[in-house]
TORKOL-4160 file (C-alpha; in steps of 0.2 Angstrom, whole numbers, padded with zeros to 4 digits, m for minus):
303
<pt num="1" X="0592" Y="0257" Z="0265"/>
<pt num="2" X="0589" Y="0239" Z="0271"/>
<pt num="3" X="0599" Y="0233" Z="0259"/>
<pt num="4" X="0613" Y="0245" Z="0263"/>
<pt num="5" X="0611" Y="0236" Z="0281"/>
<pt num="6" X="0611" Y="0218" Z="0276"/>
<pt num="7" X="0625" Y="0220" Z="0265"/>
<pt num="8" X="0637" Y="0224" Z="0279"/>
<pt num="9" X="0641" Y="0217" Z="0296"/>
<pt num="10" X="0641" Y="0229" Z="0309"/>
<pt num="11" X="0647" Y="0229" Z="0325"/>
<pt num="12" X="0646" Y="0236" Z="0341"/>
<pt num="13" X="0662" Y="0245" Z="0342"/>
<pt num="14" X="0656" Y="0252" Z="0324"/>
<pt num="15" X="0640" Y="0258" Z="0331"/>
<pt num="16" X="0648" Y="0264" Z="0347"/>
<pt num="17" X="0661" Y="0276" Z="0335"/>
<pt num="18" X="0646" Y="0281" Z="0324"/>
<pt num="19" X="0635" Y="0288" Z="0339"/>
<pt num="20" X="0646" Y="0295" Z="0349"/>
<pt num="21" X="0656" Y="0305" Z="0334"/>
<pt num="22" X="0673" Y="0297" Z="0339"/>
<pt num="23" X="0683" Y="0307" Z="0327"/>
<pt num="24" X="0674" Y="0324" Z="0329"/>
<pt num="25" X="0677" Y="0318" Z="0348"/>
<pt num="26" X="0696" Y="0316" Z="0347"/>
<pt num="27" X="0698" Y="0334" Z="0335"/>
<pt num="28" X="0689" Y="0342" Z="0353"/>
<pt num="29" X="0700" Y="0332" Z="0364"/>
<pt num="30" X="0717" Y="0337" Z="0354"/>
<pt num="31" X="0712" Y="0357" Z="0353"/>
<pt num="32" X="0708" Y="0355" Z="0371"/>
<pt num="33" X="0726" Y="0345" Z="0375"/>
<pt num="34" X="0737" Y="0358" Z="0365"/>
<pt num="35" X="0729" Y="0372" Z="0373"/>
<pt num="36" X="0731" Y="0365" Z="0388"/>
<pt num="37" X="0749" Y="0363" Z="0388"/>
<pt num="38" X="0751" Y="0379" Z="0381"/>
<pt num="39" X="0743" Y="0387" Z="0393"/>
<pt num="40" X="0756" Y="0378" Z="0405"/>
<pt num="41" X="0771" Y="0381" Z="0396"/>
<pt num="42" X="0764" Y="0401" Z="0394"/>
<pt num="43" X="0766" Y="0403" Z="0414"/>
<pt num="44" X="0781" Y="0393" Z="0413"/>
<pt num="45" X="0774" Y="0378" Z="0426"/>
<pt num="46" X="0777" Y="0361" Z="0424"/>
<pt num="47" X="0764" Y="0352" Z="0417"/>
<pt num="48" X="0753" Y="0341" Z="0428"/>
<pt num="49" X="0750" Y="0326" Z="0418"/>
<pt num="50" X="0736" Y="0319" Z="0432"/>
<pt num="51" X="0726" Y="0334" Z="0426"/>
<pt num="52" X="0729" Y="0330" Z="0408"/>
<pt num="53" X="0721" Y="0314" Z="0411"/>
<pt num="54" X="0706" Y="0322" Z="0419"/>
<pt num="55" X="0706" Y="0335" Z="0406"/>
<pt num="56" X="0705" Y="0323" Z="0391"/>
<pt num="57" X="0693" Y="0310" Z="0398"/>
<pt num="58" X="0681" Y="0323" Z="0405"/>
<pt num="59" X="0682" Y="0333" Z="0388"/>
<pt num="60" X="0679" Y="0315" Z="0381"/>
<pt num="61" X="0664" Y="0311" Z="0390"/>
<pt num="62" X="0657" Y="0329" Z="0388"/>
<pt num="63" X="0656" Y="0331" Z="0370"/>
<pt num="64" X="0651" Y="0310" Z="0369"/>
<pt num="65" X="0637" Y="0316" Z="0376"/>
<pt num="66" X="0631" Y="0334" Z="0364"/>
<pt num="67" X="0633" Y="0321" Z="0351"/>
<pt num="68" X="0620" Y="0311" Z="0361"/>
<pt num="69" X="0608" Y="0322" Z="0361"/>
<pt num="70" X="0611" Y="0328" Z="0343"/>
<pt num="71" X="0609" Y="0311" Z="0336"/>
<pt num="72" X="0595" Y="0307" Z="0347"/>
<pt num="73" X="0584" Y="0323" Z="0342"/>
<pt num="74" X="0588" Y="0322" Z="0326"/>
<pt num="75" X="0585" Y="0303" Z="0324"/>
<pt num="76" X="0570" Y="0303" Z="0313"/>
<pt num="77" X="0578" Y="0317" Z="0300"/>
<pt num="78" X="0593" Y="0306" Z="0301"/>
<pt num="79" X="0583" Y="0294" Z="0292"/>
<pt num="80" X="0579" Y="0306" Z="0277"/>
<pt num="81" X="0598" Y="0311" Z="0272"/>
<pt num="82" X="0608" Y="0300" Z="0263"/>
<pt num="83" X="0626" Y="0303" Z="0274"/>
<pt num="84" X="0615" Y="0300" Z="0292"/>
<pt num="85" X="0602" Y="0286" Z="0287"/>
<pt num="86" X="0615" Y="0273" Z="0290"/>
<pt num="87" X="0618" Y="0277" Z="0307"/>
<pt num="88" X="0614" Y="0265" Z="0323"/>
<pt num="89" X="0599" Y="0275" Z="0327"/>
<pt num="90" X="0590" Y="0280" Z="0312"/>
<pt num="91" X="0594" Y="0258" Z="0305"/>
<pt num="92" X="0587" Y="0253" Z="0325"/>
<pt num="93" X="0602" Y="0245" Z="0328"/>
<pt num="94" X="0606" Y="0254" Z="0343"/>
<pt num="95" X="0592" Y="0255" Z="0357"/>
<pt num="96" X="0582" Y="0271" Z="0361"/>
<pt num="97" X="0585" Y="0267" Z="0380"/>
<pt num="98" X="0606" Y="0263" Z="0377"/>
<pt num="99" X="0608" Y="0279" Z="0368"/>
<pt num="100" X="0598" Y="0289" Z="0381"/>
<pt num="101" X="0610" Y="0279" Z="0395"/>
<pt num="102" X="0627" Y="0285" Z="0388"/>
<pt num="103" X="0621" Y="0303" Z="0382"/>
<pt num="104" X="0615" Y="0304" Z="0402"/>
<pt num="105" X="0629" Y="0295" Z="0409"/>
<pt num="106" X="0641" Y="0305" Z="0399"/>
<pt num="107" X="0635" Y="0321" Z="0402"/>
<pt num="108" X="0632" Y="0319" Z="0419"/>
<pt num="109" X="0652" Y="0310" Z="0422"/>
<pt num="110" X="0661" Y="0322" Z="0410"/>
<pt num="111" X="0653" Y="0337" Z="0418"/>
<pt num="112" X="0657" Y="0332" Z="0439"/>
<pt num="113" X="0677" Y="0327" Z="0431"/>
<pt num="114" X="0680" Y="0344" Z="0424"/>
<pt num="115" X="0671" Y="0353" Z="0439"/>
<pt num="116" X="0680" Y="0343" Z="0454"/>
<pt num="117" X="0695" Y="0334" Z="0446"/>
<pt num="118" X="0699" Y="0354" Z="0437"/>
<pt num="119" X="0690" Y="0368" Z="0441"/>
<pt num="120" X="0671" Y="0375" Z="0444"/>
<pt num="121" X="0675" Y="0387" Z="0428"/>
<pt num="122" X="0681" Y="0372" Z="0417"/>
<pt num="123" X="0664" Y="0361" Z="0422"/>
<pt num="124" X="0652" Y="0377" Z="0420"/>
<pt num="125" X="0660" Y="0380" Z="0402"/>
<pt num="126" X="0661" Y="0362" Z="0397"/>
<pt num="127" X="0642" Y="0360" Z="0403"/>
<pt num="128" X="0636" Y="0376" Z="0395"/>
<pt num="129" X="0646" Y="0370" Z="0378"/>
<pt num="130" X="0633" Y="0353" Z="0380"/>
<pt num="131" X="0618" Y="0362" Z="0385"/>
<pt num="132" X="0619" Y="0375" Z="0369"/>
<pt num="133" X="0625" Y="0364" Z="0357"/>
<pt num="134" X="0612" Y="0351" Z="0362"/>
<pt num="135" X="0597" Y="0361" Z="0366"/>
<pt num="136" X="0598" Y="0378" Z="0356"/>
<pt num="137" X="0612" Y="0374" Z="0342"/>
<pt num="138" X="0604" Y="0356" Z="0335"/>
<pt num="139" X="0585" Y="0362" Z="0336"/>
<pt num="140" X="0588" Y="0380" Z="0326"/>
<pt num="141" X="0597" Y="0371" Z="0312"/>
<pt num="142" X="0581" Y="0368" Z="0303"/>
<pt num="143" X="0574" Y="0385" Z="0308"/>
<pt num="144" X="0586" Y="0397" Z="0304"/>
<pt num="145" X="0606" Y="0398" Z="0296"/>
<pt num="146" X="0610" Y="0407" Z="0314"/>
<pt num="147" X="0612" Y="0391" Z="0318"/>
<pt num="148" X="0632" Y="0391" Z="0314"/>
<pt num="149" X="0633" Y="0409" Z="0323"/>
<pt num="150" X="0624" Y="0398" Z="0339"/>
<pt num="151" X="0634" Y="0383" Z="0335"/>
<pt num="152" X="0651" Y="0391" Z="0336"/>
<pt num="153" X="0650" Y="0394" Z="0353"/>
<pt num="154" X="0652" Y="0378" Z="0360"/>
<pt num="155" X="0663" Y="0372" Z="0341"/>
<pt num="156" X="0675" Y="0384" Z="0350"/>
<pt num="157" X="0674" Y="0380" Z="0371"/>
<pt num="158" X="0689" Y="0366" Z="0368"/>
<pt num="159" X="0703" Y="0377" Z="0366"/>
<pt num="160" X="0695" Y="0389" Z="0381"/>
<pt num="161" X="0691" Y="0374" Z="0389"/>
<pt num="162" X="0710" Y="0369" Z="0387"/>
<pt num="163" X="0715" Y="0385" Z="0393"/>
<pt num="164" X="0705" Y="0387" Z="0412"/>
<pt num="165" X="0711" Y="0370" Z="0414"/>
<pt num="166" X="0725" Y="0375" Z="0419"/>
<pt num="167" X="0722" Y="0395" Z="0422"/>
<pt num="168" X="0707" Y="0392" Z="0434"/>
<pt num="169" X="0715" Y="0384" Z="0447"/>
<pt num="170" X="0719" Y="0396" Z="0457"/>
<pt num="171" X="0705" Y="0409" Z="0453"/>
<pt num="172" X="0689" Y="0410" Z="0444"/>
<pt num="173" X="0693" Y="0422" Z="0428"/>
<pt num="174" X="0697" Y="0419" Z="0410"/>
<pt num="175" X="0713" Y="0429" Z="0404"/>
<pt num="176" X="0715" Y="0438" Z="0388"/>
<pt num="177" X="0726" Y="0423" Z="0380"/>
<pt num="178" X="0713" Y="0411" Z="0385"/>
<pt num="179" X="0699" Y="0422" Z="0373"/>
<pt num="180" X="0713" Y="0424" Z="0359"/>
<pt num="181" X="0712" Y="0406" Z="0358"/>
<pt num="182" X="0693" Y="0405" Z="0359"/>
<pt num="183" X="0691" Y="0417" Z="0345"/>
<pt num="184" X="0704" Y="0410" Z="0332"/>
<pt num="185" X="0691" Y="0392" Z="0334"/>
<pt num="186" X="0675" Y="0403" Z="0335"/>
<pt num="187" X="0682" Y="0413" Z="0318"/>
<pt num="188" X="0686" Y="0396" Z="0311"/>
<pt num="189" X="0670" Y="0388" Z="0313"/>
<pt num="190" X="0661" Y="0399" Z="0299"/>
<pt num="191" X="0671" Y="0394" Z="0285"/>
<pt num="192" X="0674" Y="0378" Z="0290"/>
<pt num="193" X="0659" Y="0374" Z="0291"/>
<pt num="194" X="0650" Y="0382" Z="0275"/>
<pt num="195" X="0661" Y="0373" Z="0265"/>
<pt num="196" X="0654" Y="0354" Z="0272"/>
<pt num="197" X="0636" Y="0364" Z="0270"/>
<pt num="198" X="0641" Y="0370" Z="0250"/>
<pt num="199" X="0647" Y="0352" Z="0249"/>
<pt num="200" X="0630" Y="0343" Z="0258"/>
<pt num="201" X="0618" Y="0357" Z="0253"/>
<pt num="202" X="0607" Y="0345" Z="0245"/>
<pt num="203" X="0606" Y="0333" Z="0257"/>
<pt num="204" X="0604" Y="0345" Z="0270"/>
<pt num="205" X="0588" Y="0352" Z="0262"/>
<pt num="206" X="0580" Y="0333" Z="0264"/>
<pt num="207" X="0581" Y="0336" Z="0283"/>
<pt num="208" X="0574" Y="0353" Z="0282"/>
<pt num="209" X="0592" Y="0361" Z="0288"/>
<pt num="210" X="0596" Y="0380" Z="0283"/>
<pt num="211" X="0613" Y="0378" Z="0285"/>
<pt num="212" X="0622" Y="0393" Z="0271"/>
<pt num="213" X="0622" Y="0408" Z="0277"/>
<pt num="214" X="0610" Y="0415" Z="0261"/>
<pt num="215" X="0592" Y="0409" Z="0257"/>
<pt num="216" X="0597" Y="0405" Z="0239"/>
<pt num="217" X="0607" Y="0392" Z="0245"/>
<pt num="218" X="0625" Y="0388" Z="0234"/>
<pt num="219" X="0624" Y="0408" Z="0226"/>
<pt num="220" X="0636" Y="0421" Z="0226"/>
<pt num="221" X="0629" Y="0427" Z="0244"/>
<pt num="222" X="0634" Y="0413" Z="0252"/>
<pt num="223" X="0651" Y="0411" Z="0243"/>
<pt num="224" X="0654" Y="0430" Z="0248"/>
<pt num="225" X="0650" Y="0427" Z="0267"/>
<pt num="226" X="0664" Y="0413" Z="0266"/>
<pt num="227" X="0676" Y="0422" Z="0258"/>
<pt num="228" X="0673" Y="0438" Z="0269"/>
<pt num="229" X="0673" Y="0426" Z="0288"/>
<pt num="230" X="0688" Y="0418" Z="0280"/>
<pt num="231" X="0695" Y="0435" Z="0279"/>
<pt num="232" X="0690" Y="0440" Z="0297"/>
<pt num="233" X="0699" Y="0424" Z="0302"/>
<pt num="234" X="0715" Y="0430" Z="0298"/>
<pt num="235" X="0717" Y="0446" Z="0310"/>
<pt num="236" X="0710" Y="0438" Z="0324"/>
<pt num="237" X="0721" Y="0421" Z="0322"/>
<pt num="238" X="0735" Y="0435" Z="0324"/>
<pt num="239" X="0727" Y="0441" Z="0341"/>
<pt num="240" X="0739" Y="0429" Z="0354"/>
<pt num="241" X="0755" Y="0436" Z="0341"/>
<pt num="242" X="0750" Y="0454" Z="0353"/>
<pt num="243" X="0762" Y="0460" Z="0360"/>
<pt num="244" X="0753" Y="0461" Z="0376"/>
<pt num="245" X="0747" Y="0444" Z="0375"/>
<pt num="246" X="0762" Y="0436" Z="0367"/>
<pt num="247" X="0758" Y="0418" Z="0367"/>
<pt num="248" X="0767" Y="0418" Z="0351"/>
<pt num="249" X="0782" Y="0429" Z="0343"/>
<pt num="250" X="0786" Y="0432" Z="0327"/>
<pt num="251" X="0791" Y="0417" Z="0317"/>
<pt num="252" X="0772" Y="0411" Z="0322"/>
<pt num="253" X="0765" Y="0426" Z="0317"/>
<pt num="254" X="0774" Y="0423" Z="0300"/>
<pt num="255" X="0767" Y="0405" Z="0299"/>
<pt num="256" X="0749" Y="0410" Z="0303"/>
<pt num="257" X="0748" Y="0422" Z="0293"/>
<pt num="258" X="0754" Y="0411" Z="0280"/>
<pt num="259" X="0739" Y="0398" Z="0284"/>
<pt num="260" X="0727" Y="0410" Z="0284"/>
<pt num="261" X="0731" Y="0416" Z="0267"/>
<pt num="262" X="0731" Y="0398" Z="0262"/>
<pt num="263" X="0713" Y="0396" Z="0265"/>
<pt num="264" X="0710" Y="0413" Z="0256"/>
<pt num="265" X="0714" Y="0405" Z="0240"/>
<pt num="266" X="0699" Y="0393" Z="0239"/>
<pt num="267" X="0688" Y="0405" Z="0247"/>
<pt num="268" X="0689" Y="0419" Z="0234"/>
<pt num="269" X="0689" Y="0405" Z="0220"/>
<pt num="270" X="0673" Y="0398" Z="0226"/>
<pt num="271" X="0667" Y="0414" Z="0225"/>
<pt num="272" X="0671" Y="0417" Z="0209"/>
<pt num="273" X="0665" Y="0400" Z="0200"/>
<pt num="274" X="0653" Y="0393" Z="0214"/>
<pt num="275" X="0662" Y="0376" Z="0209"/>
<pt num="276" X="0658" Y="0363" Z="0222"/>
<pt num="277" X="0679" Y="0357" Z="0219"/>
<pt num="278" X="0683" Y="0374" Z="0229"/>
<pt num="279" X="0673" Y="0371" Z="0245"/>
<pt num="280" X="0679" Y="0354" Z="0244"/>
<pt num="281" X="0697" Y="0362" Z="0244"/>
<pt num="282" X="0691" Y="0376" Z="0256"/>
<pt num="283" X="0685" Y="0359" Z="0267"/>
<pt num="284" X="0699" Y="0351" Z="0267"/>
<pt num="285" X="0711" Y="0368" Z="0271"/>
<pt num="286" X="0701" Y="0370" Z="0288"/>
<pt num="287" X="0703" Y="0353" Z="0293"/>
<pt num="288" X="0725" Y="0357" Z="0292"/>
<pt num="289" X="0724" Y="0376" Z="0299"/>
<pt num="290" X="0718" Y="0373" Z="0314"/>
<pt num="291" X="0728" Y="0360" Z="0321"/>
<pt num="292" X="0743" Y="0365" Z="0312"/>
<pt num="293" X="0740" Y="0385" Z="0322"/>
<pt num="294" X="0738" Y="0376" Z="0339"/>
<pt num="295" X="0753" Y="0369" Z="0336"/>
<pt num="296" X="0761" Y="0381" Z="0329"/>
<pt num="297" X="0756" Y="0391" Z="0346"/>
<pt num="298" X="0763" Y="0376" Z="0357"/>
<pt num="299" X="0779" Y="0375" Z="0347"/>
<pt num="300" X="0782" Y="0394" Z="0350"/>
<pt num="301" X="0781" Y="0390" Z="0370"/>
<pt num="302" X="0798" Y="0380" Z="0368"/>
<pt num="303" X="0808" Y="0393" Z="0359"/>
């Protein structure tokens, strides 16, 4: 590993982007910004662009700071896995004392802009999202594959965060559409995520994580459980096409559906080989369905 070190140059915006997750920090901020919009556009309002603001940099700072914690709980198994050894932490690049400051100084800013700046229901989910993913999620993921059921929780708070943005101004509730969205991420996250766990599984097991949802590992088990919550998925993706919902009509519902068969393919097929080259496909299919749904959601506001 010091080799690996000395053989680059790194920098402080380099280990800044590495601890704080920026692009896994960016994906949250975009599901919140969409959702947020939709929400406005869904209640026909004009959209308030000064909450936007707040919206993003408080989501920003927030989930900076669960990936704080994470990386700082896990620094010493960091050190045993070959995609985490390299980061500021595990190498001592990056202090202790500086990684505590901004995973406190985050938490704490992110927390009061989404309380006072939104709403009391915005701040109270985004600091629940923290506190589960840091202090439940990160320390069952070497104890037991519920892990990912906890995990998805707060993996799918943006989109809900998004929506009580803008919902909860005026009163402290969480509406039907708002929980549509929350459930297409929450569905999302299980097959998503197994796939990146097929893929890491070896490198998983050096830090003691239990992250497929059989004991066996890479067998047919798991490779049913994905192909089943990939097929769960697609129903409940459907749920704001209800007609008593109705963020979305039916050329969305077309497209959705479509999406979600999409990602079926490399479900069923990994079942059936257990070829690494599916969940790799299956991987790389989440990363496009979600944003390309939200979108599809948003798209259907202006039609």
């Amino acid at each position: 590993m010091e080799s690996i070190i000395k053989d680059k140059n790194y920098s402080l915006a380099y280990d800044l982007k590495e601890f704080v997750k920026l692009r896994l920090a960016l994906l949250v901020v975009f599901s919140a910004f969409i959702t947020y919009i939709t929400a406005v556009k869904y209640r026909n309002h004009d959209i308030d662009w000064y909450s936007v603001i707040w919206l993003c940099f408080g989501g920003m700072l927030v989930t900076i700071s669960s990936n704080g914690f994470n990386q700082i709980f896990e620094k010493d198994l960091d050190k045993l896995m070959s995609r985490t050894q390299n980061r500021p932490l595990p190498t001592k690049r990056m202090s202790l004392k500086t990684a505590w400051s901004i995973t406190l100084i985050s938490g704490v800013l992110g927390t009061l802009i989404l309380w006072f700046k939104l709403n009391p229901l915005t701040g109270i989910l985004g600091l629940s999202s923290l506190a589960i993913y840091s202090f439940i999620y990160t320390p069952m993921k070497q104890k037991t594959p519920w892990a990912v059921f906890i995990g998805a929780f707060p993996g799918a708070a943006p989109p809900l965060i998004g929506w009580t943005a803008f919902e909860a101004s005026d009163k402290i509730a969480i509406s039907p559409a708002a929980l549509s969205v929350f459930c297409i991420q929450f569905m999302w996250q299980f097959p998503h995520f197994w796939a990146i766990a097929w893929k890491c599984h070896d490198d998983y097991k050096k830090g003691g994580f239990q992250l497929l949802p059989s004991p066996g590992g890479k067998d047919f088990k798991s490779a049913f459980q994905i192909l089943l919550y990939t097929l769960f998925m697609i129903p409940i993706a459907m749920l704001p096409c209800h007609s008593q919902i109705g963020v979305a009509g039916f050329i969305s519902s077309i497209i959705v559906l479509s999406l979600g068969i999409i990602m079926l393919y490399p479900a069923f097929m990994l079942m059936k080989t257990l070829n690494e080259k599916w969940a790799t496909k299956l991987m790389f299919a989440s990363f496009i369905y979600l944003p390309l749904v939200l979108i599809t959601f948003l798209t259907d506001q202006f039609y």
